[in-house]
N, C-alpha and C positions, 0 to 999 in steps of 0.2 A: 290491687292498687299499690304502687311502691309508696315509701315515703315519704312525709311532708317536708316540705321546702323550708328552712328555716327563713322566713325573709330580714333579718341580721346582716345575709350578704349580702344583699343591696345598699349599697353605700350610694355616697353623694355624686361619685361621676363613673362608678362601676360596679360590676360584681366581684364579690371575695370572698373565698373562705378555705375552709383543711381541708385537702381532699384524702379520700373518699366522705370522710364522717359530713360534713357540711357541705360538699358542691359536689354532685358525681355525673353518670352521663344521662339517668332520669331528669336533674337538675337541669342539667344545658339543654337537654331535648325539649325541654315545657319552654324553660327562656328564649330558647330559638323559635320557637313558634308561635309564644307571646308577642315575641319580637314581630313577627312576620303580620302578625294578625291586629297588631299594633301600628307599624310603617306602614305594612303595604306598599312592600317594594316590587319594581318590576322584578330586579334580581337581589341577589344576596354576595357579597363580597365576605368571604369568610381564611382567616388564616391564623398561626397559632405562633407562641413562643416554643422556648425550645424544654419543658417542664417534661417531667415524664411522664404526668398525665396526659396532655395535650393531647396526643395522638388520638387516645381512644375517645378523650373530649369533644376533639373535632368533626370527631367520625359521627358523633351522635347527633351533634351541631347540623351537620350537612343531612340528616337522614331527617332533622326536624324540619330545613325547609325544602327539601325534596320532595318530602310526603304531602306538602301544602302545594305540591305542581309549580312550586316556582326556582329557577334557574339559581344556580351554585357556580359564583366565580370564586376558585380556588387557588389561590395564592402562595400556599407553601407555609414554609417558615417564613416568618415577618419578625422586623422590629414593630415597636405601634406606629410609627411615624410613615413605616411602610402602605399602614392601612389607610392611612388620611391621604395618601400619596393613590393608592391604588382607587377608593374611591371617587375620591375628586379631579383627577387626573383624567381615567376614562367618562368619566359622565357618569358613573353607576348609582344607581336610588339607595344605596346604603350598604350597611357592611358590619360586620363584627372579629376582632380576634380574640381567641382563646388566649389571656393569658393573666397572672398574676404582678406585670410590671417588676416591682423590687423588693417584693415579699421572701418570705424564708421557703424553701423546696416545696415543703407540705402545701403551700398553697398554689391554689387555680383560680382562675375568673374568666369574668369575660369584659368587654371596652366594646361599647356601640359608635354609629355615626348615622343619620340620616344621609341624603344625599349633599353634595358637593360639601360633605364632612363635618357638617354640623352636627357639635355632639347633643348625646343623650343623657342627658343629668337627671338626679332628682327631681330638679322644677320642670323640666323638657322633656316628660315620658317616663322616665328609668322605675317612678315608682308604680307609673299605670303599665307598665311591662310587668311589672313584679307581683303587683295584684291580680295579673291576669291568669299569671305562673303559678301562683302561689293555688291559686282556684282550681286549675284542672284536676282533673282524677280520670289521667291514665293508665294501662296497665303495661308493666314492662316489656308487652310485648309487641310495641311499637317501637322497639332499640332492635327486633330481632331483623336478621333477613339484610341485606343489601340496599343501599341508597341508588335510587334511578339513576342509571349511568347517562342516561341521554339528557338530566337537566345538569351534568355537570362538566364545569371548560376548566380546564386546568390553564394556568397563567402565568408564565415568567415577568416579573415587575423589575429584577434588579437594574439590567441595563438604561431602562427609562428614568429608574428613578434615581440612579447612578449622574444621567445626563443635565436631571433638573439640578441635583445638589451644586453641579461644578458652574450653572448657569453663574451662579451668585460668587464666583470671584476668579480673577483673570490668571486661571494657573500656568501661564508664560513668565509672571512675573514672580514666581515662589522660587525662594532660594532653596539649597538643598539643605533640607532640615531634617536632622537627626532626632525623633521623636518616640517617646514612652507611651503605648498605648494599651492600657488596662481594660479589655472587655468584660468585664465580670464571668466570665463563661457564658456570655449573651451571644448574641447576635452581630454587634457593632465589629467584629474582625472582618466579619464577612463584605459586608460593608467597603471596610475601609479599602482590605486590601484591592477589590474592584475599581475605588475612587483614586490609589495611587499607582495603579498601572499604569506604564510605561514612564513614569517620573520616575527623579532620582535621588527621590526622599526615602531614606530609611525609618525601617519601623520596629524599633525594641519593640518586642510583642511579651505581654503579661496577662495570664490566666486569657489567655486567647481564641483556647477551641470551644465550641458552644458543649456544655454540662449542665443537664438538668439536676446533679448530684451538688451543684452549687459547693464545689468542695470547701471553699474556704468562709461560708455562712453566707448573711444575707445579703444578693449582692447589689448595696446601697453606698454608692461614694460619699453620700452626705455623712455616715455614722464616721464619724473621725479618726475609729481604730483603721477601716479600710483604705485609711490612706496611707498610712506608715507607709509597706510593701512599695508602693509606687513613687512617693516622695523622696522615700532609699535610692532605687532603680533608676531616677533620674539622675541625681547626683555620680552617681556610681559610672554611670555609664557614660556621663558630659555629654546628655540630650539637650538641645536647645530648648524645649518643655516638652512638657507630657499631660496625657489626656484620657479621660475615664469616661465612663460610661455604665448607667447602670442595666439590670438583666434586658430589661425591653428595649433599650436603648434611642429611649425620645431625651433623655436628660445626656447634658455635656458636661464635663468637670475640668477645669485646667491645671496646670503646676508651672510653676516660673522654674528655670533651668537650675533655682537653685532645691528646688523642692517644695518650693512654699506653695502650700493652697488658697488658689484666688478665688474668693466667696462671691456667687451666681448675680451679686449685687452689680459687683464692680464690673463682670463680665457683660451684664446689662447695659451698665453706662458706658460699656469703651465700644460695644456693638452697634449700640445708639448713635455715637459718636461717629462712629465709619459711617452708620444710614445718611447720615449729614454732613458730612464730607462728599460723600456722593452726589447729595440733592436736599438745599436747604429748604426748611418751612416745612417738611414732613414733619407728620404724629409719630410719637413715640409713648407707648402703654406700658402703664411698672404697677405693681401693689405697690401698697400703702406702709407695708412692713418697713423698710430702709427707702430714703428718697433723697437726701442732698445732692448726693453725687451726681445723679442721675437729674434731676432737675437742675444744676450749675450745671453741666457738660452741656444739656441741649441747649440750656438759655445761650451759652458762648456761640453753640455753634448754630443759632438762628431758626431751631428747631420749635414745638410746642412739643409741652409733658401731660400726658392724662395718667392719674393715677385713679383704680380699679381695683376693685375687690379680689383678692388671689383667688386664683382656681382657674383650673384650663375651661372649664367652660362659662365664667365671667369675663376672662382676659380675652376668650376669642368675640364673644358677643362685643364686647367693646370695639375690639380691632375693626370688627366690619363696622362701627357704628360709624367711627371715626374716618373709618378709612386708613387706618395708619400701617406703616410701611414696615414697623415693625414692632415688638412686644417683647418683656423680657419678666423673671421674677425669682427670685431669691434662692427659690427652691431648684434653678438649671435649666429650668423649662424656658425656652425661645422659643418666640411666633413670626411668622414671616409673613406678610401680605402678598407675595408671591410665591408663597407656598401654601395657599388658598387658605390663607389665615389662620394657619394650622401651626404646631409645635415638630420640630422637627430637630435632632442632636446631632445629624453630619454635617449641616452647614454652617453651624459656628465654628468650625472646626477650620471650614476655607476661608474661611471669611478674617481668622485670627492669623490664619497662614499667611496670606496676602499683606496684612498690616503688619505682622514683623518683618516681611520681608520688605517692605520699602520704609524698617527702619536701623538706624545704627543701632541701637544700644542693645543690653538684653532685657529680657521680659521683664525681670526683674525690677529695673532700673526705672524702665515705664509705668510700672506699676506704684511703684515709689514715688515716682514725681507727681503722677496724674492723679493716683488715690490714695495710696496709703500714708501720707503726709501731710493728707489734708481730712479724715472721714478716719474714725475709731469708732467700730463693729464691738456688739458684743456676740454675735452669733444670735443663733435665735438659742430659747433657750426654754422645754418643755417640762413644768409643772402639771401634774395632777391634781384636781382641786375638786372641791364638793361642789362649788356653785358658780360657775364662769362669772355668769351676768356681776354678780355680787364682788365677786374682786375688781371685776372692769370699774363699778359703782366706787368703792374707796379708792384707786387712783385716782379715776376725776375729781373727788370728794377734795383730794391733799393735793390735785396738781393745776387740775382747769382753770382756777381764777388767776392766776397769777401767769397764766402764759400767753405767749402771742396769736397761738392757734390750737384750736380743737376742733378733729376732724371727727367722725364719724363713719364712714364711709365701710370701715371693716374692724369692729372692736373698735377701739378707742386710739388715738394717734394724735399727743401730745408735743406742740413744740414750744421751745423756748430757743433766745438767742445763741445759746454754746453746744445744746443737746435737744435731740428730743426720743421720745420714745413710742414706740405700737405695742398694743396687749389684742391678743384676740385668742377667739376660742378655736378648737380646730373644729371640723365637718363631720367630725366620726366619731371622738371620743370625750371622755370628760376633760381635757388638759387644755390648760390656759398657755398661749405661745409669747412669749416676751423679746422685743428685739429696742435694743439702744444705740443711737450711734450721737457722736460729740466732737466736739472739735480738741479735743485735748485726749489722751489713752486716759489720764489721772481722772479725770470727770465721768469719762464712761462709765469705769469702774465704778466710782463713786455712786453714780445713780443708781446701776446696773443691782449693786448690794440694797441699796435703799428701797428697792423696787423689786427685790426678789424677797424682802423682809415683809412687805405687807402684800405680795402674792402666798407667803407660807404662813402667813400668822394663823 
């Protein structure tokens, strides 16, 4: 018998961990089988990121549900958004990819979906897959030998899914825009450059070719040092903006032409805004973390706002509830209800192409008018703390009676007329998440100190 699973990597909407020491291919061969013996799919949709484990991850992946006699659609490399695409797309009963998202090298995982790509979280499966995994006692030499050739279809997806992305915005009408695009050593080049052939959009290309050596650390555009290098490279170059992406490439990041990073918030409420330009009296789905913006943009533009608890698999449960057209959250992550209500990072991409091009100014300026002159962010901002619950408790204790509203819905969400603020804990680890936003920069601040003194005390 090899050895135990630590079940650690099962987190809230995936598997994680170091590979070799914590996730190897004993590890995925049980999860994949778990898997199988758990869904009970007709086939299996399986594809990987671009890590240097992956390969032999996936092989073992495939040999897990081979050896259960059920069919292996292989995929290739994928972004994840690939995978929601490739499931949902063809009709397939479910799917997994090999990968660790925006982790540092050393890690692998894996990212589930039932059919027509509804995920596998915690509460929907992910920990009775893990109990299943965690239980078996086999012997390593069910990794040995060859995967049945005949249950497996090899399957090119990009062109399809190249075709879906361009659905969602009229690129006759893109000006030709000179753009900054940061792949992390992911996936997203590949991508892209597929999506702007035969246009005559150029494309500064940064950290571009896929590297599972991750040369430049972890590749996460939200950690703030990752952005220098491309903020530079916009200016430098007088790109009309630029645009990042991290390793797995479901998350989108912008930059205004003058370098400045526009925060996943505001991206949210000016996407929202297009959905409603299009076609008023659609849903529009946000966490709970930042909300003005995005609730004054829909109200103007005849829209409704549901606000949901963060996490791709609360914001998509929502989307179908509602039926809404579309979904956004702090963290980059976009859902499309035309994208089987799934999260997807190249079509905000067209979608932002199409709106500066039927406008004058530059991004910048838009940016200015519409949000940053009215909505002071403090970012979010992660403390470590012994006891979540308990800090959430003394905020409400000094804030709740005296404001206009208290929400509940995810941690605690505090408003008052000039500011309000969200505390919550995160899904994985002990740290309490803090986000302010006010109608003045001087008030932000203000609370933001007041509010991070009785998070430390």
């Amino acid at each position: 018998m090899g050895k135990s699973i630590n079940p650690a990597i099962f987190k809230a909407y995936d598997v994680r961990g170091i590979y070799p020491e914590e996730i190897d291919e004993m590890t995925v061969y049980k999860t994949a089988k778990a898997y199988c013996e758990y869904v009970k799919p007709r086939e299996v949709v399986i594809g990987s990121d671009i890590r240097l484990s992956s390969p032999s991850l996936k092989k073992a992946a495939i040999k897990a549900v081979t050896d259960q006699g059920i069919k292996v659609i292989d995929v290739g490399e994928i972004s994840t958004d690939m995978l929601y695409f490739s499931v949902a797309n063809y009709g397939y009963s479910g799917g997994f990819s090999i990968t660790a998202s925006h982790n540092p090298k050393e890690y692998n995982g894996m990212k589930f979906v039932r059919e027509k790509s509804h995920p596998i979280s915690s509460d929907t499966g992910l920990f009775e897959i893990r109990d299943m995994a965690v239980e078996m006692d086999l012997d390593e030499s069910v990794l040995e030998g060859e995967a049945d050739n005949n249950l497996i279809e090899k399957k090119e997806i990009l062109d399809q899914y190249i075709l879906k992305i361009k659905s969602f915005a009229d690129f006759s009408k893109f000006k030709k825009f000179k753009i900054v695009a940061n792949a992390n050593f992911g996936l997203a080049g590949k991508a892209l450059d597929e999506l702007v052939k035969g246009s005559e959009m150029e494309i500064v290309k940064l950290n571009y070719e896929p590297d599972g050596n991750f040369p430049k650390g972890r590749p996460d555009p939200l950690i703030p040092e990752n952005r220098e290098e491309i903020s530079k490279l916009v200016v430098e170059s007088e790109a009309d903006f630029g645009v990042a992406w991290d390793a797995d490439a479901d998350r989108c990041f912008f930059f205004t032409e003058k370098g400045e990073f526009i925060e996943g918030y505001f991206i949210t409420a000016l996407l929202g805004s297009i959905f409603l330009e299009r076609k008023p009296g659609e849903t529009i789905i946000h966490d709970t973390r930042l909300t003005w913006a995005i609730e004054d943009i829909v109200r103007e533009k005849g829209g409704r706002d549901v606000a949901t608890k963060a996490g791709h698999a609360f914001i998509k449960e929502r989307m179908r509830k509602e039926d809404a057209v579309f979904g956004g959250e702090m963290s980059a992550h976009y859902y499309f209800r035309n994208y089987f209500y799934c999260d997807n990072g190249m079509i905000p991409l067209v979608m932002i192409m199409e709106f500066l091009s039927s406008q004058e100014k530059p991004f910048s300026e838009i940016m200015r008018e519409m949000f940053w002159g009215k909505y002071y962010v403090s970012g979010e901002i992660n403390n470590q703390v012994a006891e979540v619950k308990a800090v959430i408790e003394k905020a409400k204790e000094k804030y709740a009676q005296s404001a206009t509203n208290v929400d509940e819905t995810d941690g605690v969400s505090i408003e008052f007329e000039n500011w309000r603020f969200n505390l919550r804990g995160s899904n994985t680890e002990p740290v309490i998440r803090l986000n302010v936003e006010a109608r003045s920069k001087e008030l932000m601040e203000e609370k933001r100190d007041e509010l991070l003194k009785i998070v430390r005390e």
